[in-house]
C-alpha positions, 0 to 999 in steps of 0.5 A: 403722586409720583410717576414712574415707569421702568424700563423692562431688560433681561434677566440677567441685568440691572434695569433702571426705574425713572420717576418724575424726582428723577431717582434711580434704584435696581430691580430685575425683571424679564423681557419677552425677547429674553423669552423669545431667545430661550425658546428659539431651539424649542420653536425651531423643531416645533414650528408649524411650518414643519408639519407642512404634509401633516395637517392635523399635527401642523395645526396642533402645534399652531393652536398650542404655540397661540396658548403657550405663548399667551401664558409666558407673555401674562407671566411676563407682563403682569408678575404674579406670586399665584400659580395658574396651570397649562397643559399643552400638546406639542408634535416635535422632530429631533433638532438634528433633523428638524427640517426633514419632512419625512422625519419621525416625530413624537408627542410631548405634554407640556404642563406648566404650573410655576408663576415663575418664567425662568422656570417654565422656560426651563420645563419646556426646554427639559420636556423636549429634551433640549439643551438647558445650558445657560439656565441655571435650575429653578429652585426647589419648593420647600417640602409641605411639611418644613413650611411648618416646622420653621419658625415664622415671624409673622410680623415680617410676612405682615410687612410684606404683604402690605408693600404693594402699590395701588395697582396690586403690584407686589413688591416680593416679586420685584424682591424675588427678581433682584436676587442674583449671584454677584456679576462675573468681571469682564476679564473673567468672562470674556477669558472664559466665553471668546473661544466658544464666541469666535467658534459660533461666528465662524459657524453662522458665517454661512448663515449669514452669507445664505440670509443675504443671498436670499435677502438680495434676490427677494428684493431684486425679484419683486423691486422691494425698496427694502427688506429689513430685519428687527427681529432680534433673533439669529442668522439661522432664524432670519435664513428661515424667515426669508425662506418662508416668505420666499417660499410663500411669494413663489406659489402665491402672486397676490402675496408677490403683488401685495409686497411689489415696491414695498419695504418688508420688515421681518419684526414683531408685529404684522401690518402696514407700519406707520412709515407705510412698511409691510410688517410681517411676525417673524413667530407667524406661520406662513398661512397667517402672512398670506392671510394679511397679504390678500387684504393688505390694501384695505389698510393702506389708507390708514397711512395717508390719516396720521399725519392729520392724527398727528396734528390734531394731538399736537393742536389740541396740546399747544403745538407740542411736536407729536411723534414716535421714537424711532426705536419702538417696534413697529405699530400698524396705522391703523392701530396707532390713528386709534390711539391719537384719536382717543387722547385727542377726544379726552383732551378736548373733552377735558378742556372744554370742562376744566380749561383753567387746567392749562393755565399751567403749561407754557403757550408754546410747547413746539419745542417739546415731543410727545409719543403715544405709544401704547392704550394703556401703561405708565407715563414717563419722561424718555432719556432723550427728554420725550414724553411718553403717554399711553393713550387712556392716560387720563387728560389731568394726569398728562397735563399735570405731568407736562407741566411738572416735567418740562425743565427736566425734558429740556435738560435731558434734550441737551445732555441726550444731543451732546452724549450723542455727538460724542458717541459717533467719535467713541465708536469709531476709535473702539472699532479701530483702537480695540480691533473689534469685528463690530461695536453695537448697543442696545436701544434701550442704551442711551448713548450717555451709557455707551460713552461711559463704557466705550471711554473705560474700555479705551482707557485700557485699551492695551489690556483689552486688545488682545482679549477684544480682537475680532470681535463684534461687541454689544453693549447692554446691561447684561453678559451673554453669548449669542448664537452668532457668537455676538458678546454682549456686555453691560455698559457698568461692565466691572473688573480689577484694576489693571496694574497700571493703575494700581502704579498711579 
């Protein structure tokens, strides 16, 4: 049986597949945060917080944001070549006066009925009459009657039918996926897009400066030990988040008592975090932030239990180091207890019934690290040479994958604490050689990728230079602008040899 797990990336980019034999292949698939970034102009003039003096169009806009986001997310989740229906209702002001509570709004019916995301993200932002630019159009169905005029070779449909896996996977969607137009060169994008870049920081400078004021005066008001932002999105988005929530502290002190001497992180979820943090969604309605606020202490207790949950995982699998990537977006406590303690419980039930199964795994496995990091989804070896398992990974196939795995984590370790020693160096020359504003990466770029990409670029950095100056670079897998004029590039960036090098 092979084990894999892919690693999900924009849409705009190669995502790579890893498998136990350590193999690599090319797909494209989309991410919720690519989503997310699409729709931000949408959310922006629709956000329920808006309707504030009109209730019932605030809670129309909030029960159709709950389905909508429902419907992108299964098409993001599980692909699926079926097509299923919405239809949703939404109240909107004009983007040019979107905060003005007195503005005029008018009524859209949303209805979506592709399998495809990119082109219901696209419907929604041409309803509303939003910009789609950087979109390209969906493709046209073919007409009814041409899918019976062409000739079909049925054998061909048969052999794509029959590609899926076990798990009703189908592989022509992946196919669908991985059709792209040839990527742009670096040069060729970067001559076409630092303009519009430069424009866009120097727009969203005031922004910033307003999120920091307000981040600032948040933390000095109620003694936060920190207020972090992991939400991915820009500095108008992160101005209004702090807003609200300042807003949302101002008329309500139990929401203030609740956050006093806490680290508040602007993310994806709500809850208290492992770390003991108050995590607030930056997608929710301030009303949904006070409602956690005013109960927050019933899950304060779950922080003081992981550790204990933590050691039981790691007693019941020969001490091997149970802990969470540093990376992964917040989990609540009480939600992560849950999970360690349900693959506790089978590993012991496992072992009381087949104990000669671990006959196979090393006696000591401390120097090994394993994440639970989900209830349910794949089973795979991170590139810093971590486990990773979802917590109904049933005990057979973890204990066999553990013991198949355990020289290619130790050598993925290494690589991975070599990589990133020479990584720190890399940067700092970037930032200093390149003139770069700032240099960045990915999480999901391991900084193995990121010494190769910063190394090319410094290879050439007198071609670079007058192209990279001033900038704040991102490395990715993926071209795009964002709306704070950050460039991101993918780390197997391509381009034209320079005619320096055409001379060797």
């Amino acid at each position: 049986m092979t084990l894999c797990f892919c690693s999900i990336v924009r849409p705009l980019f190669r995502s790579r597949c890893l498998s136990s034999q350590a193999f690599q292949t090319k797909l494209r698939t989309i991410a919720w945060n690519d989503v997310s970034q699409a729709l931000r102009p949408f959310y922006f003039i629709v956000h329920p917080d808006l309707f504030w003096k009109h209730p019932r169009e605030k809670q129309t806009n909030e029960d159709s944001l709950k389905q909508l986001n429902a419907y992108l997310e299964s098409l993001v989740n599980a692909p699926t070549t079926s097509t299923r229906v919405l239809n949703v209702n939404f109240y909107l002001r004009e983007p040019d006066r979107a905060k003005d509570p007195d503005a005029p709004f008018r009524n859209v019916q949303i209805r979506l009925s592709s399998a495809d995301v990119h082109a219901s993200v696209y419907e929604i932002l041409k309803t509303c009459r939003l910009s789609t630019e950087g979109l390209a159009p969906p493709k046209a169905a073919a007409p009814p009657e041409d899918l019976f005029k062409r000739d079909v070779d049925l054998d061909e449909v048969a052999k794509k039918y029959n590609r899926r896996t076990r798990h009703g996977f189908s592989w022509i969607v992946m196919e669908q996926q991985m059709q792209r137009e040839e990527e742009p060169r670096l040069e060729d994008f970067l001559e076409s897009n630092i303009q519009n870049a430069h424009e866009l920081r120097l727009k969203s400078a005031p922004l910033h400066a307003e999120a920091q004021r307000l981040a600032e005066d948040l933390v000095a008001s109620l003694s936060l030990s920190g207020l972090r932002w992991e939400g991915g999105w820009g500095a108008a988005h992160h101005r209004g988040c702090l807003e609200s929530f300042r807003l949302l502290v101002e008329q309500h002190p139990e929401a203030a008592q609740a956050v006093r001497g806490c680290v508040v992180v602007f993310g994806r979820t709500t809850g208290i975090t492992l770390d003991g943090h108050v995590a607030l969604n930056m997608e929710d309605v301030r009303h949904n932030w006070l409602s956690f606020l005013r109960s927050a202490h019933r899950y304060t207790r779950y922080v003081a239990c992981v550790p204990q949950a933590e050691r039981d995982l790691s007693f019941a699998l020969r001490g091997i180091q149970v802990d969470h990537r540093r990376f992964k977006p917040a989990v609540t406590a009480e939600k992560y207890i849950q999970q360690l303690n349900k693959l506790t419980t089978a590993l012991h039930r496992y072992k009381w019934e087949y104990g000669e199964s671990f006959v196979s795994l090393p006696r000591d496995l401390s120097s090994y690290k394993l994440g639970v990091e989900c209830e349910a989804g794949p089973l795979m070896l991170s590139p810093t040479g971590q486990f990773l398992t979802p917590a109904s990974c049933p005990p057979r196939l973890l204990l066999k994958f553990l013991s198949d795995n355990i020289g290619e984590a130790s050598r993925r370790r290494a690589r991975h604490v070599s990589y990133r020693n020479a990584e720190v160096g890399l940067l700092d020359r970037c930032l200093w050689k390149l003139g770069l504003a700032g240099l960045s990466r990915d999480d999901n770029v391991t900084p193995e990728l990121v010494v190769q990409c910063c190394g090319r670029l410094l290879a050439d950095a007198d071609r670079w230079w007058p192209l990279l100056q001033g900038c704040h670079i991102h490395v990715s897998h993926y071209y795009s602008v964002l709306q704070d004029g950050v460039i991101c590039i993918p780390w197997d960036w391509k381009n034209e040899p320079s005619k320096k090098d055409d001379k060797h």
